[in-house]
C-alpha positions in Angstrom: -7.1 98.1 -164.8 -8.9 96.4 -167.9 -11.5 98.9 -169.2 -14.4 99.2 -172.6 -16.9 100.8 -173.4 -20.1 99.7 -174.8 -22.0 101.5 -177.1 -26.0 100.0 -177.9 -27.6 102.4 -180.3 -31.8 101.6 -179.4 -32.7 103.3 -182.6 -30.3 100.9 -184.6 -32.4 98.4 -186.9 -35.2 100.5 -186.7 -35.6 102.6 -190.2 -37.7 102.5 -193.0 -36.0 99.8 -194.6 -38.0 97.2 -191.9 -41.0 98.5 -193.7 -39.8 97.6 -197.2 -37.8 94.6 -196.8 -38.1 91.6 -194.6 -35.3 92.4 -192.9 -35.1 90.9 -188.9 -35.7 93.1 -185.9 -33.4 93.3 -182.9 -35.4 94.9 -180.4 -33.8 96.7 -177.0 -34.4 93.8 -175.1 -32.4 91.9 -176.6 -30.0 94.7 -177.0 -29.9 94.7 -172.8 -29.2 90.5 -173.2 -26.4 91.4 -175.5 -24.9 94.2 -173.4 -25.3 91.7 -170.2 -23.2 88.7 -172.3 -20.7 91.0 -173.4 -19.9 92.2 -169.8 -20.0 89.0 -168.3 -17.8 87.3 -170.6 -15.6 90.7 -170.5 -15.4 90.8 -166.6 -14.6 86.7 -166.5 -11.5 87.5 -169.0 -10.3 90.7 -166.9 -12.5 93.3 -166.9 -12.5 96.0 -164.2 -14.9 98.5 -165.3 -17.3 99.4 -167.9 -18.3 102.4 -169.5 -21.9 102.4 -171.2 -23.5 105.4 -173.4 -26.6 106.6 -171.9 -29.6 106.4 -173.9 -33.4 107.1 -174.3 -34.1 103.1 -173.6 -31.6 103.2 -170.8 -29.7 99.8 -171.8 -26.8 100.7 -169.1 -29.2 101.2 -166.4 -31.2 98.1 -167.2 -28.1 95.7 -167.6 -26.6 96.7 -164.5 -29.8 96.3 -162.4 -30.2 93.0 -164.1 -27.0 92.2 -163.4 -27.0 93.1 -159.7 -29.9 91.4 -158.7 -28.8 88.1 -160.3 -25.6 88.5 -158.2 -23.5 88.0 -161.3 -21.9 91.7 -161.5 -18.2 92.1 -160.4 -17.0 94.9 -163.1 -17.7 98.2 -162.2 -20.6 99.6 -164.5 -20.2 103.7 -165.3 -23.3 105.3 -167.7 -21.3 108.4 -168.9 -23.6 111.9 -167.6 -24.2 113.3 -171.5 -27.0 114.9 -172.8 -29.1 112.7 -175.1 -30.1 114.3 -177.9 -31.7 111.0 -179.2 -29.2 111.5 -182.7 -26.1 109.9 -183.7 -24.5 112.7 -182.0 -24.8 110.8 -178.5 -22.8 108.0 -180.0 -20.1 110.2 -181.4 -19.8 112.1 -177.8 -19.6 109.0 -175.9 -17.2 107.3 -178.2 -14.8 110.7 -177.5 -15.1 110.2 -173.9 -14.7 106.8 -173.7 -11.2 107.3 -175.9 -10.3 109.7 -173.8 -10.9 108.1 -170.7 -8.3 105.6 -172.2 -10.4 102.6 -172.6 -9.0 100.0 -174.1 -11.7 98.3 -176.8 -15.3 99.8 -177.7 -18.1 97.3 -178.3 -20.9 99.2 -180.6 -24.4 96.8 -181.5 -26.2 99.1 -184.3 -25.4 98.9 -187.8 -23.5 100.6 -190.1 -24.4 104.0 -189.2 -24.0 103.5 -185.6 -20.2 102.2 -186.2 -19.6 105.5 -188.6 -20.8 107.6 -185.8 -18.4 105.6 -183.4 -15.8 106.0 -185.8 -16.1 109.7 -186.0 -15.4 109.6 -182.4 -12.0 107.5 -182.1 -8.7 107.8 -183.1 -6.9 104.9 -181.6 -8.9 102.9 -179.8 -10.0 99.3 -181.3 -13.4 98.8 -182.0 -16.0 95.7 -182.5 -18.9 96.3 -183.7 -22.2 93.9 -183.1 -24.8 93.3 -185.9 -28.0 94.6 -184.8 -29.2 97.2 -187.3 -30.4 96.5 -190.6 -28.1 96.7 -193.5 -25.4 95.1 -191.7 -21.9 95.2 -193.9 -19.4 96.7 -191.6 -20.2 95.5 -187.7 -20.4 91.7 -187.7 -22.8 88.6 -186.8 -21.3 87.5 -183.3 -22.3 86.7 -180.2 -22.1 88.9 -177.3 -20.2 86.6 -175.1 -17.0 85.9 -177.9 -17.0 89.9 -178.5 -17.1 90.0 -174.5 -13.9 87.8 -174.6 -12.1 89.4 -177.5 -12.6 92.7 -176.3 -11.4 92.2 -172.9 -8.0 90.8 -175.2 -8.0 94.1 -176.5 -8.2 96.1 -173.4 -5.6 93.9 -171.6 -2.8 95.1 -173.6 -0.9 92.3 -173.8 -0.9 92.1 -177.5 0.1 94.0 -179.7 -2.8 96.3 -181.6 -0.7 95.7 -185.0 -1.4 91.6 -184.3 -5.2 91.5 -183.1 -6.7 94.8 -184.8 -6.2 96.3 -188.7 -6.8 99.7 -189.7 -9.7 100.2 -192.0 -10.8 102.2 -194.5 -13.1 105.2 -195.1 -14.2 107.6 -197.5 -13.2 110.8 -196.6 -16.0 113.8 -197.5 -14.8 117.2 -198.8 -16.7 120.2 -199.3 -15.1 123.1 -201.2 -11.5 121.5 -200.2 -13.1 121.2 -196.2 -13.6 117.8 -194.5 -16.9 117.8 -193.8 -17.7 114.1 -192.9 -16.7 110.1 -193.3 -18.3 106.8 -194.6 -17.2 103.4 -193.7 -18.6 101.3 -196.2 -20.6 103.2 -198.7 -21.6 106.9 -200.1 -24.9 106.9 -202.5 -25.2 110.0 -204.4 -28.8 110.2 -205.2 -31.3 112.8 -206.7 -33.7 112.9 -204.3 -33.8 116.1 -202.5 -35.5 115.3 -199.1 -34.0 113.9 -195.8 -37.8 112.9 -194.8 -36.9 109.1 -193.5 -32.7 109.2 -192.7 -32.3 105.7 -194.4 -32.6 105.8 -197.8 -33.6 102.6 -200.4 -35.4 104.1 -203.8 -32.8 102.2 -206.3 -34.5 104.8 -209.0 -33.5 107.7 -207.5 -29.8 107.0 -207.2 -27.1 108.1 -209.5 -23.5 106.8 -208.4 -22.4 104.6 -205.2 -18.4 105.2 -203.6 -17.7 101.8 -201.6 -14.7 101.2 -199.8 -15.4 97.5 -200.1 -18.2 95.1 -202.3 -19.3 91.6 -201.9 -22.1 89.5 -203.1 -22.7 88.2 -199.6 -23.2 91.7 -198.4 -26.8 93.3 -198.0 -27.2 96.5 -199.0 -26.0 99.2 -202.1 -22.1 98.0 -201.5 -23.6 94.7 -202.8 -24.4 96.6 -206.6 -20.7 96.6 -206.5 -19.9 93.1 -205.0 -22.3 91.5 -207.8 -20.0 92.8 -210.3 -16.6 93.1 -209.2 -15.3 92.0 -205.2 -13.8 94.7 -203.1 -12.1 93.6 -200.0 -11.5 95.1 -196.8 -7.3 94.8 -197.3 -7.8 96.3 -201.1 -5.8 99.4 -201.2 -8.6 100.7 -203.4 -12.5 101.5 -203.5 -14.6 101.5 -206.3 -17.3 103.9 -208.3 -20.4 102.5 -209.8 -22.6 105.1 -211.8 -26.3 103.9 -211.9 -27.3 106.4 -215.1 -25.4 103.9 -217.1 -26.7 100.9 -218.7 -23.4 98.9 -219.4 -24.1 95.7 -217.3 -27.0 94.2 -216.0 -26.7 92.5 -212.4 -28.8 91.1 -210.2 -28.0 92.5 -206.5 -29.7 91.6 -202.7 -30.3 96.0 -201.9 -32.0 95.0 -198.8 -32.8 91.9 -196.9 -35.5 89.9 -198.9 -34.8 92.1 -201.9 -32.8 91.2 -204.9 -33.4 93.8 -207.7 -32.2 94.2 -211.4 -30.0 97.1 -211.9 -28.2 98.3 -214.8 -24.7 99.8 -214.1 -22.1 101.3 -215.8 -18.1 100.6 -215.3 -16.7 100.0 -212.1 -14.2 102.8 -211.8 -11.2 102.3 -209.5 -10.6 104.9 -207.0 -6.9 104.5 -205.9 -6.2 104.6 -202.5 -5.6 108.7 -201.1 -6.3 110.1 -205.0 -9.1 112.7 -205.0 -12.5 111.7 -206.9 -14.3 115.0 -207.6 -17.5 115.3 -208.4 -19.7 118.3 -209.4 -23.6 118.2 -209.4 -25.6 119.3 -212.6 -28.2 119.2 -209.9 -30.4 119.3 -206.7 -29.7 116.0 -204.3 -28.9 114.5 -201.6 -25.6 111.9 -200.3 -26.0 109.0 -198.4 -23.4 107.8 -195.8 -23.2 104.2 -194.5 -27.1 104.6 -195.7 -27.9 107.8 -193.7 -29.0 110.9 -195.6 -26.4 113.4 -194.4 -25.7 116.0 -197.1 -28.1 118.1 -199.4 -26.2 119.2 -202.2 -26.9 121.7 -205.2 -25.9 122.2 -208.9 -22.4 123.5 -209.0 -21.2 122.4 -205.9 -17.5 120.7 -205.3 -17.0 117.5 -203.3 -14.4 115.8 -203.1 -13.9 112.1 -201.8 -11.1 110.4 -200.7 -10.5 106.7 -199.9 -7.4 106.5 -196.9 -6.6 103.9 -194.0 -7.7 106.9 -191.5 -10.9 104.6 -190.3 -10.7 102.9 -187.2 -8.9 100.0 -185.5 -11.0 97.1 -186.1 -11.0 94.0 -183.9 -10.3 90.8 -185.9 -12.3 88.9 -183.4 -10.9 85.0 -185.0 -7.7 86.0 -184.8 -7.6 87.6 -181.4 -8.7 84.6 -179.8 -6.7 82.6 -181.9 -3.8 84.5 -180.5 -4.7 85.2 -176.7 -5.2 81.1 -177.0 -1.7 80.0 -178.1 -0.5 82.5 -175.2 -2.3 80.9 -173.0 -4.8 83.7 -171.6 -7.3 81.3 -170.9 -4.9 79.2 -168.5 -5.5 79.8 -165.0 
């Protein structure tokens, strides 16, 4: 039996950066249409059952009513019983069930938050992720049906995970020598000391940026990277910018809409499972994937760590690409 999960974060694309950039809005209705092509597409390729994450918007319940009075539903739809707490936490819980209940690809739609807290969830089970957030690097532009499609690939284990899926990176937190929590894309390091608003966008207030990758055509603070030197997804390395220096000036696009002037220093290489440490000479705050997770204080010892411990991500292309010359799509 053919099984995913689906994960559709309502709170994704919803942050403060909409109010300071021009960036587009997915709203949960669309999120349901998404949800509704991925399953159809996913139950016409094999699908048996899917799982969805419960949530305040109640995208499962709405997809599956949808679905059932159009007559098109022939999967079995399951919204997992867990608490909402309304936090990133009901993403990470659901991700753990879903793994455990052995299924065999997770769809997220959110942004890059949403597929960290996804991430922090799984160990072995491939993942797509769906653009629908804001600042967008890590989950990808594609239509719900073609995810639908390459995700039922993925859960029909006929291929192997090696072939249709690569392992990717993250930046691996450490507190006083403890692993306290993970990035995907990017860590900002920045002297504000308030959570207030999770996302954070103040170029001013940030001293250094950790990326595990950096492109121009990227939105967001990997993209102060990108501008100045191109990180890719199969580099065995990340890279260290620090914003208190002046050595380059660039021109970067920090948010939809918004292309800023920045001065940088030099772009350290961080080798790939070497310790960077960094101590604070004082109060502030770290950014993961663009959420304000961690207050930190003068004197404290972090450590971060770029590995190939992130997930199993779905090369959508070249699954199809694959399933296609084996002739799944015979019948």
């Amino acid at each position: 039996m053919a099984t995913i999960g689906i994960i559709a974060n309502p709170a994704s694309g919803k942050d403060i950066r909409r109010l300071v950039s021009h960036a587009t809005v997915v709203d949960n209705n669309e999120k349901v249409n998404i949800v509704e092509r991925v399953i159809l597409a996913a139950q016409k390729c094999g699908v048996t059952k899917v799982y969805i994450m419960p949530d305040t918007y109640q995208i499962g319940y709405k997809v599956e009513d949808k679905l059932i009075t159009s007559k098109e539903l022939k999967a079995e739809i399951e919204v997992l019983e867990i608490k909402i707490t309304g936090s990133q936490l009901d993403t990470t819980m659901a991700s753990e069930i879903m793994e455990e209940k052995g299924v065999g690809c997770i769809v997220a739609l959110g942004g890059d938050g949403t597929c960290r807290a996804v991430a922090k969830g799984i160990e072995n089970t491939p993942l797509i992720g769906l653009s629908t957030g804001t600042n967008n690097v890590y989950p990808e532009l594609t239509e719900g049906t073609v995810a639908g499609m390459a995700a039922a690939i993925a859960a029909s284990k006929k291929y192997s995970i090696q072939d249709i899926c690569k392992k990717d990176k993250r930046i691996e937190i450490y507190k006083n020598e403890k692993l306290i929590d993970i990035a995907l894309v990017d860590v900002v390091l920045s002297k504000n000391i308030f959570v207030g608003a999770k996302a954070i966008w103040n170029i001013e207030d940030i001293l250094k940026i950790i990326v595990t990758r950096g492109h121009p055509a990227s939105i967001g603070f990997s993209s102060l990277v990108g501008c100045k030197m191109i990180v890719k997804e199969e580099d065995d390395f990340g890279i260290c910018i620090d914003l208190t220096k002046d050595k380059y000036k660039i021109k970067a696009p920090i948010a939809a809409g918004l292309v800023e002037k920045i001065t940088i220093g030099e772009p350290e290489i961080i080798e790939m499972n070497k310790d960077y440490v960094y101590i604070p000479e004082n109060k502030g705050i770290i950014a993961l994937d663009g959420e304000r997770e961690i207050i930190f204080k003068k004197g404290d010892k972090f450590i971060f760590k770029i590995t190939r411990n992130g997930p199993l991500h779905v090369n959508i292309v070249k699954t199809l690409e694959i399933a296609q010359k084996e002739g799944f799509f015979n019948y």
